[in-house]
Backbone as a chain_set.jsonl record, in Angstrom:
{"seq": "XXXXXXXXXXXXXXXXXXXXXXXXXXXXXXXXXXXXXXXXXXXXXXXXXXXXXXXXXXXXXXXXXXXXXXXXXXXXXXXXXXXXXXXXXXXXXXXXXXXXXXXXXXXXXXXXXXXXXXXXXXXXXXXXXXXXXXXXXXX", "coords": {"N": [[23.142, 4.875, 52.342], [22.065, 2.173, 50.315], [19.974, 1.842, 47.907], [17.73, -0.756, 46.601], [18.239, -2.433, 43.862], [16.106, -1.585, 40.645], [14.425, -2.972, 38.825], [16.414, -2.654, 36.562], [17.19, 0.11, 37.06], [19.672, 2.33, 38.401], [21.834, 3.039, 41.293], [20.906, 5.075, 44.189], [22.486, 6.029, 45.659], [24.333, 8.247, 47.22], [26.797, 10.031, 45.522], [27.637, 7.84, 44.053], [28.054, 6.731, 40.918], [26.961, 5.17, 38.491], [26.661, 3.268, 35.588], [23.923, 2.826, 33.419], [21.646, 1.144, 31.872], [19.156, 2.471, 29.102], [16.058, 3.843, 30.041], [13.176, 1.644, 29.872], [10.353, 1.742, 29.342], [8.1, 4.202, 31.128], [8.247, 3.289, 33.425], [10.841, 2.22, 34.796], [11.956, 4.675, 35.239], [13.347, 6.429, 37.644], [12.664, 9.042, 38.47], [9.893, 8.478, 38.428], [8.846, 6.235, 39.795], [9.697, 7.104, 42.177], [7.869, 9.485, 42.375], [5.425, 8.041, 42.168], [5.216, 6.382, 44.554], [5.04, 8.628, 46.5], [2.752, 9.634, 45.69], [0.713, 7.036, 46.562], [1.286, 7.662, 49.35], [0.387, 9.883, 49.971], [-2.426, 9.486, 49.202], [-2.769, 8.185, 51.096], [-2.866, 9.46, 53.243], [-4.746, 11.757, 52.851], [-6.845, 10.516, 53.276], [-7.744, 10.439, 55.452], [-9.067, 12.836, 55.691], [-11.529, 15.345, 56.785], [-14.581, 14.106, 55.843], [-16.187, 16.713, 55.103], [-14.265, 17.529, 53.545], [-13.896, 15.771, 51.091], [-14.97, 16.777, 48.159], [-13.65, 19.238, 48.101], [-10.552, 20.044, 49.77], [-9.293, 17.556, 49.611], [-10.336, 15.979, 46.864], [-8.889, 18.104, 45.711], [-6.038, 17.882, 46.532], [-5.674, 15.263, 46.026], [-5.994, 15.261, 42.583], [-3.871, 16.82, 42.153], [-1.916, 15.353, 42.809], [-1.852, 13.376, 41.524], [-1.264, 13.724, 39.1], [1.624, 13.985, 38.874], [2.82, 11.781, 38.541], [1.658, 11.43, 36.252], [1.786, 12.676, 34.321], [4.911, 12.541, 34.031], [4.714, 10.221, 33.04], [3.43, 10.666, 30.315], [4.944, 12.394, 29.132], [7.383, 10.958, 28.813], [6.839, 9.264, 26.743], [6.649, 11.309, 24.301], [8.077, 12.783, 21.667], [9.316, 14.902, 21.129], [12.231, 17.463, 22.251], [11.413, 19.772, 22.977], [8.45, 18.68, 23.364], [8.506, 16.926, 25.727], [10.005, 18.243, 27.517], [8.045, 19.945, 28.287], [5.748, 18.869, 29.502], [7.506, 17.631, 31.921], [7.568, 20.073, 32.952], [4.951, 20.655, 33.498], [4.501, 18.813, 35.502], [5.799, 19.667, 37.128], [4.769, 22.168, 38.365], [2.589, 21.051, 39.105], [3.261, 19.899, 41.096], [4.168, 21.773, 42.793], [1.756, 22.894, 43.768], [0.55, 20.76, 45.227], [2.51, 20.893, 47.357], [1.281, 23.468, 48.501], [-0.752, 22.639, 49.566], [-0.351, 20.632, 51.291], [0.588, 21.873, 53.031], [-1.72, 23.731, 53.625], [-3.364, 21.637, 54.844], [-1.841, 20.606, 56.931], [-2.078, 23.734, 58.546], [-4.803, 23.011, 59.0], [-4.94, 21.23, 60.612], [-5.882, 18.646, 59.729], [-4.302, 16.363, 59.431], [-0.558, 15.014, 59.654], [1.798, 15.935, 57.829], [4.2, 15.427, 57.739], [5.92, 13.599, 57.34], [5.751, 13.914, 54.061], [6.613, 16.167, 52.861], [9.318, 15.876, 52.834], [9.039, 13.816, 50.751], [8.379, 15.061, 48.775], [9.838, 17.049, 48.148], [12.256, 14.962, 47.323], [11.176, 14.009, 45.361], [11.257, 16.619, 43.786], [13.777, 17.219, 43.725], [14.686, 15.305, 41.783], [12.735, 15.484, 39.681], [13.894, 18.051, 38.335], [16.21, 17.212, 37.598], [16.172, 15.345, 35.963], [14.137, 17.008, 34.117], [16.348, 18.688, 33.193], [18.218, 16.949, 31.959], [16.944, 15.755, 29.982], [17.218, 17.967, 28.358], [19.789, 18.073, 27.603], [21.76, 16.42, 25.184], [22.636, 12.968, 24.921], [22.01, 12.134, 27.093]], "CA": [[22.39, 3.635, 52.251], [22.243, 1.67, 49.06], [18.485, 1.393, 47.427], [17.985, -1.884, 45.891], [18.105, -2.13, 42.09], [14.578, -2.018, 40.805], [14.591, -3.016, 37.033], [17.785, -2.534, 35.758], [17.691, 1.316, 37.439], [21.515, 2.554, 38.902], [21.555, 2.991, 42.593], [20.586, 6.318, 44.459], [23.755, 6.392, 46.78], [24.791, 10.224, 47.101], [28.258, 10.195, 44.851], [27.596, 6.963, 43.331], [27.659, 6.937, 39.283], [26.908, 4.296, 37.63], [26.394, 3.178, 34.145], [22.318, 2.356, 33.486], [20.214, 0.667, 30.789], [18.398, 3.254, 29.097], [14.843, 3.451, 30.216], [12.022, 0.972, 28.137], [8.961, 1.974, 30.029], [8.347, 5.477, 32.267], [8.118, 2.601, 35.372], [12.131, 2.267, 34.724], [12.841, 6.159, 35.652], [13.445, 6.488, 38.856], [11.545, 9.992, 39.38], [8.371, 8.043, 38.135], [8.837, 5.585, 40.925], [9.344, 8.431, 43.66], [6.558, 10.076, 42.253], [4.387, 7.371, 42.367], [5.113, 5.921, 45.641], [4.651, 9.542, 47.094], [1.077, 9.988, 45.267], [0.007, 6.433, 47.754], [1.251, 8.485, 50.754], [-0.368, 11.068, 49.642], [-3.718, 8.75, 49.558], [-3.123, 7.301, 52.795], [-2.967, 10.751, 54.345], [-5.825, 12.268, 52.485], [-7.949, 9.2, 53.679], [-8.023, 10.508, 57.288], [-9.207, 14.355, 55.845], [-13.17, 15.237, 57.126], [-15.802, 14.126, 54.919], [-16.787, 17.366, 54.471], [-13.708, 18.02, 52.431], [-13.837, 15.13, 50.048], [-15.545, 17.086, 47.152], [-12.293, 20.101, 48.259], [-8.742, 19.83, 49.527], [-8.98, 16.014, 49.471], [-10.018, 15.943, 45.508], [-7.579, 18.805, 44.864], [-5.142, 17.375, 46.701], [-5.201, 13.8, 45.101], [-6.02, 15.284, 41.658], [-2.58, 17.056, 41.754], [-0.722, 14.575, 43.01], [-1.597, 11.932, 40.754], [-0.041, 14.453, 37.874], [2.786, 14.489, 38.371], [3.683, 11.138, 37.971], [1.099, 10.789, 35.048], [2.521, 14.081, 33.217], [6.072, 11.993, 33.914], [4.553, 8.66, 32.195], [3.014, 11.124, 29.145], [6.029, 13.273, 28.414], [8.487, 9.895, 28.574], [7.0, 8.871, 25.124], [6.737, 11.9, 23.634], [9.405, 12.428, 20.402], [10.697, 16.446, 20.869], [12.449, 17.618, 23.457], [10.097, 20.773, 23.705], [6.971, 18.422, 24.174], [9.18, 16.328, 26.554], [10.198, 19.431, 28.737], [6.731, 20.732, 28.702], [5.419, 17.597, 30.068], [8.006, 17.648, 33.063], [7.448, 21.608, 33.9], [3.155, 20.689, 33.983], [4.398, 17.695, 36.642], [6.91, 20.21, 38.815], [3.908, 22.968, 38.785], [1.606, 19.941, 39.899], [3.842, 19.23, 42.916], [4.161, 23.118, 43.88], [0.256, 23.336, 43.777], [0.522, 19.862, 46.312], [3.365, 21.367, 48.056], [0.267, 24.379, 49.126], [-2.107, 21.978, 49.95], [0.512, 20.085, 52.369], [0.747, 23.213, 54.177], [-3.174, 23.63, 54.072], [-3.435, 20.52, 55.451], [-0.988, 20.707, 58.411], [-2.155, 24.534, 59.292], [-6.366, 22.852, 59.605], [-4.567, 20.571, 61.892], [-6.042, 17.559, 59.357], [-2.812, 15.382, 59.49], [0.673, 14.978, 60.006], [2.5, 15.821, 56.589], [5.767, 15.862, 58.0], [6.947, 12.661, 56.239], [5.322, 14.124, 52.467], [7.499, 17.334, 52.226], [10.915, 14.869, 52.251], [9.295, 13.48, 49.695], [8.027, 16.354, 47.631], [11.085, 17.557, 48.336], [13.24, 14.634, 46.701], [10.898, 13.82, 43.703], [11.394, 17.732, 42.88], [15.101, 17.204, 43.079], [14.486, 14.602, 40.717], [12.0, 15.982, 38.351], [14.335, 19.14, 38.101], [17.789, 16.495, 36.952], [15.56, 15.063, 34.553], [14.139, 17.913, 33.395], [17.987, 18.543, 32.388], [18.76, 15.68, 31.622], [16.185, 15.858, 29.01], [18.031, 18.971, 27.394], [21.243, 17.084, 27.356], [22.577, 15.3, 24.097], [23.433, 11.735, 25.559], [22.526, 11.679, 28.952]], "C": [[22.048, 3.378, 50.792], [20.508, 1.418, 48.913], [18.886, -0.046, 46.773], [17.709, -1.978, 44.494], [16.457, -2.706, 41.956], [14.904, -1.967, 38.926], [15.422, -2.458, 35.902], [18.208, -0.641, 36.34], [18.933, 1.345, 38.47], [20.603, 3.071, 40.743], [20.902, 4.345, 42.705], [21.4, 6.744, 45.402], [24.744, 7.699, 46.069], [26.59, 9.332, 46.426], [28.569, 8.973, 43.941], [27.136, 7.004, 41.681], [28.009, 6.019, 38.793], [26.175, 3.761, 36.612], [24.928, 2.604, 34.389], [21.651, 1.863, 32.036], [19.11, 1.596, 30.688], [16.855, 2.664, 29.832], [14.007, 2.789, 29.348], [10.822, 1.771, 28.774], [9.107, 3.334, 31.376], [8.537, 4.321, 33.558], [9.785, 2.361, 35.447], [12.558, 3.91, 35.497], [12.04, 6.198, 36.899], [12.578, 7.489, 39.934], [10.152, 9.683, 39.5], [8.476, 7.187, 39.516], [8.824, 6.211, 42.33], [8.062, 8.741, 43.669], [5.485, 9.096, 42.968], [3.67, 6.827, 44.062], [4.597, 7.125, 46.619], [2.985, 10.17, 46.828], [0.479, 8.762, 46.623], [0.424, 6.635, 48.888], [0.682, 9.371, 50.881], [-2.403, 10.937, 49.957], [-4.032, 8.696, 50.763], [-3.392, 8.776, 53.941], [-4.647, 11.312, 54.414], [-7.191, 11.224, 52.907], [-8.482, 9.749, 55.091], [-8.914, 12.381, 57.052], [-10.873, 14.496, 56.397], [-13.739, 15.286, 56.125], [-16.196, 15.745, 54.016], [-15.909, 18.297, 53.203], [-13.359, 16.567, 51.144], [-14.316, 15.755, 48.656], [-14.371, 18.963, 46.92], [-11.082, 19.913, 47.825], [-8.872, 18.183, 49.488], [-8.944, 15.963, 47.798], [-9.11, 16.752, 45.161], [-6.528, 18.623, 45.011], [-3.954, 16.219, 45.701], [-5.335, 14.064, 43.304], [-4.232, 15.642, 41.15], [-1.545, 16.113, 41.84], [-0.802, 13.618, 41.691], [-1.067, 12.57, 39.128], [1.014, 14.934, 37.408], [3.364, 13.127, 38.489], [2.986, 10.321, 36.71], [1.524, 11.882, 33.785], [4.227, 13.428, 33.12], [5.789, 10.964, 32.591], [4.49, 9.238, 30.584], [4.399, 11.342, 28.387], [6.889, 11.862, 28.323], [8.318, 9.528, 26.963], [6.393, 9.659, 24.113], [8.379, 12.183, 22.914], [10.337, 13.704, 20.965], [10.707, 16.343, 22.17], [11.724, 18.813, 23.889], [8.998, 20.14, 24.822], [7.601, 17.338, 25.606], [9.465, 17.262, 28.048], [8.953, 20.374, 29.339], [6.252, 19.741, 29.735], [6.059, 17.59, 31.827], [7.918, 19.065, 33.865], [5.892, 21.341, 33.802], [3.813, 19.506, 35.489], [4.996, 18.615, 37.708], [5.846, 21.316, 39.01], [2.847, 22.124, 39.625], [1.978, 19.899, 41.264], [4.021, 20.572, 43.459], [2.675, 23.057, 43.965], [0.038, 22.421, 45.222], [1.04, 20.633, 47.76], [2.067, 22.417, 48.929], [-0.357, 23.492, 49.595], [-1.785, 21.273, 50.944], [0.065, 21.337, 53.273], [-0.554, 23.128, 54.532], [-3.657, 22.724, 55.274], [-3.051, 20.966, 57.021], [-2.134, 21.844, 58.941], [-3.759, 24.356, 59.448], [-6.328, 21.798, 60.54], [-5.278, 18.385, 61.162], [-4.932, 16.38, 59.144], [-1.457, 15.852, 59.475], [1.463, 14.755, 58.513], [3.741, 15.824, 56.992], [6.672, 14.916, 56.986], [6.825, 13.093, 54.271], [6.33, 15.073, 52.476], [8.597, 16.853, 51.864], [10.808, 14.662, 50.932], [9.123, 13.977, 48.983], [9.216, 16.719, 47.555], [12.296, 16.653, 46.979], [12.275, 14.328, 45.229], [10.88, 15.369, 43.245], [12.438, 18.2, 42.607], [15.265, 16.168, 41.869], [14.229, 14.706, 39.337], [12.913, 16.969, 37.813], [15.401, 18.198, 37.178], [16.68, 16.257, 36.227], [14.957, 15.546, 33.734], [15.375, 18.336, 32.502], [18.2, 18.612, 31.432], [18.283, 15.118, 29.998], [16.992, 16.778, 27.658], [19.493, 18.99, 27.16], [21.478, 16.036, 26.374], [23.172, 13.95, 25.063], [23.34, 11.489, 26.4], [20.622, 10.8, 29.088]], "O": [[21.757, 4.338, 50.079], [19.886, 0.835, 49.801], [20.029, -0.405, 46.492], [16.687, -1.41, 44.108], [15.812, -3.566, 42.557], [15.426, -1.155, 38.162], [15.173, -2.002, 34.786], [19.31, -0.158, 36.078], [19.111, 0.426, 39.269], [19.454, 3.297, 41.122], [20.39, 4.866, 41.714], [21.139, 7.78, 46.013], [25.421, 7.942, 45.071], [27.209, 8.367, 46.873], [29.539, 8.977, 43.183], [25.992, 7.282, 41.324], [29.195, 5.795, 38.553], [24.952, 3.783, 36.746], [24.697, 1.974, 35.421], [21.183, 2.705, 31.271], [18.268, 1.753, 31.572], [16.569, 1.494, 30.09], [13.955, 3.143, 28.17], [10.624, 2.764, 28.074], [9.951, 3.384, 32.27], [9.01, 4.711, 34.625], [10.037, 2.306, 36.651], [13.514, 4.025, 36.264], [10.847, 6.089, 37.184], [12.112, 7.353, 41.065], [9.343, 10.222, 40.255], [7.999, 7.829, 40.451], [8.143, 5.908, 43.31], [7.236, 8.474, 44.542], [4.876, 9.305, 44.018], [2.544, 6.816, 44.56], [3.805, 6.804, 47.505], [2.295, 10.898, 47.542], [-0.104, 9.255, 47.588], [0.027, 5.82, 49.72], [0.387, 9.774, 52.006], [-3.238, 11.665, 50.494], [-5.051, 8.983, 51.391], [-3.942, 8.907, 55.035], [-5.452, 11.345, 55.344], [-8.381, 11.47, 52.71], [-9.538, 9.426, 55.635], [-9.277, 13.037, 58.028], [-11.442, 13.406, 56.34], [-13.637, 16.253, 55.37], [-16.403, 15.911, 52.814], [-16.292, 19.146, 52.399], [-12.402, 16.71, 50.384], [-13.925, 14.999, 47.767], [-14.367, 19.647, 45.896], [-10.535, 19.739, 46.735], [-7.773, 17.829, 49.062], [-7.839, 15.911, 47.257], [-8.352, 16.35, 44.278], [-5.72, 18.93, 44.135], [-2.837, 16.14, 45.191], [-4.839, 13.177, 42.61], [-3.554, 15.098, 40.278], [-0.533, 16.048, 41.143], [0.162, 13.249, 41.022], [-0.586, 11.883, 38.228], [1.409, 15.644, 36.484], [4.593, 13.179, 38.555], [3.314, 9.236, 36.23], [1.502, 11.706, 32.566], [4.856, 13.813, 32.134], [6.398, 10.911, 31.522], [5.135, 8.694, 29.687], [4.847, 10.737, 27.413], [7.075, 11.765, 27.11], [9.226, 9.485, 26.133], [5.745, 9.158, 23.194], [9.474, 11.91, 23.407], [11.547, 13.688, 21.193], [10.004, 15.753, 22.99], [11.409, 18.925, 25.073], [8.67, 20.417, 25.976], [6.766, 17.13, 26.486], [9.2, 16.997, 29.221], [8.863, 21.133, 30.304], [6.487, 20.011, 30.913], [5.302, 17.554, 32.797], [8.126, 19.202, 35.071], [5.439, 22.376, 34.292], [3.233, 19.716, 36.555], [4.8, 18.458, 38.913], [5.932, 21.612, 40.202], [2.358, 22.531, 40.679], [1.281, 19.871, 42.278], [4.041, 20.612, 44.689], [2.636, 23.61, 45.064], [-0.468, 22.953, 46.21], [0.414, 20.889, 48.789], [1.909, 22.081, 50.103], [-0.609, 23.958, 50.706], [-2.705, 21.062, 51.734], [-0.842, 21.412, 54.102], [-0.822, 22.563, 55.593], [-4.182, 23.056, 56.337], [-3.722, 21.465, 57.923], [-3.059, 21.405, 59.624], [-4.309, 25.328, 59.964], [-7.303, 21.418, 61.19], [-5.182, 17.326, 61.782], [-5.268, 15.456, 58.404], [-1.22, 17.045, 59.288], [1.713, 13.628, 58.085], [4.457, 16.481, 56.236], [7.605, 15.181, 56.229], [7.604, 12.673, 53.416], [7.267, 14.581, 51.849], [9.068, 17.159, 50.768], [11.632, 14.941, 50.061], [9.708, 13.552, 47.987], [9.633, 16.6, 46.403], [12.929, 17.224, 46.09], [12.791, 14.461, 44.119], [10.404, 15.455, 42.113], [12.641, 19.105, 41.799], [16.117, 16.424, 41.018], [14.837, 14.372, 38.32], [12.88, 16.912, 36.583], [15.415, 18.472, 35.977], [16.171, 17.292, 35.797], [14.902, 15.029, 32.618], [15.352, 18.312, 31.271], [18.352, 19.385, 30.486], [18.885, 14.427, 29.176], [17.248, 16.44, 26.502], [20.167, 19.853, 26.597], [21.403, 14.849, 26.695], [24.117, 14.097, 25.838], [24.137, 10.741, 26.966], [20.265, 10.262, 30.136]]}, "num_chains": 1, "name": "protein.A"}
């Protein structure tokens, strides 16, 4: 299934390669857009957790999540590729820290994460290529 072009970004159809307009703005890269969209599922879940964990796993939840597609936005307009690759290994430790807290979640019986792991799942195939991708001349 074909995604629909979102601001000049190349499709996401498995075997499909095609040429792209570098990125201007982190909202152009594609893992920022996963990310992001998976941080307000992430909300919508954590919305339903008991009161008495709002000041807990609800803040530790949503704190992590929302860093890894704000450690994406940082590192994008940083110059080296060190502080660039640092940047994307603080966002993929962010999403294993989530990744625990999913589980948490599920095994206190506070919601139904089944649809978040997909997506943890594909923004950490993501973050990983562009991690790379990063240490790649030209790409």
């Amino acid at each position: 299934m074909r995604e629909n072009f979102v601001r000049g970004v190349r499709s996401q159809e498995p075997g499909v390669r095609s040429h792209r307009a570098p990125a201007r703005t982190f909202e152009d890269l594609i893992v920022w857009q996963k990310a992001h969209g998976w941080v307000l599922e992430t909300y919508r879940l954590s919305d339903g957790f008991p009161s008495g964990e709002l000041y807990g796993l609800t803040a530790q939840l949503r704190r992590a999540a929302v860093s890894v597609p704000a450690n994406i936005a940082e590192g994008f307009k940083k110059i080296g590729v060190a502080d660039k690759r640092r940047f994307m290994n603080i966002a993929q430790g962010s999403l294993e820290e989530c990744r625990y807290y999913l589980f948490l979640a599920r095994d206190l019986g506070y919601g139904d994460v089944g649809r978040l792991l997909p997506q943890l799942e594909e923004v950490s195939r993501l973050l990983h290529a562009y991690a790379r991708a990063i240490e790649t001349p030209g790409s």
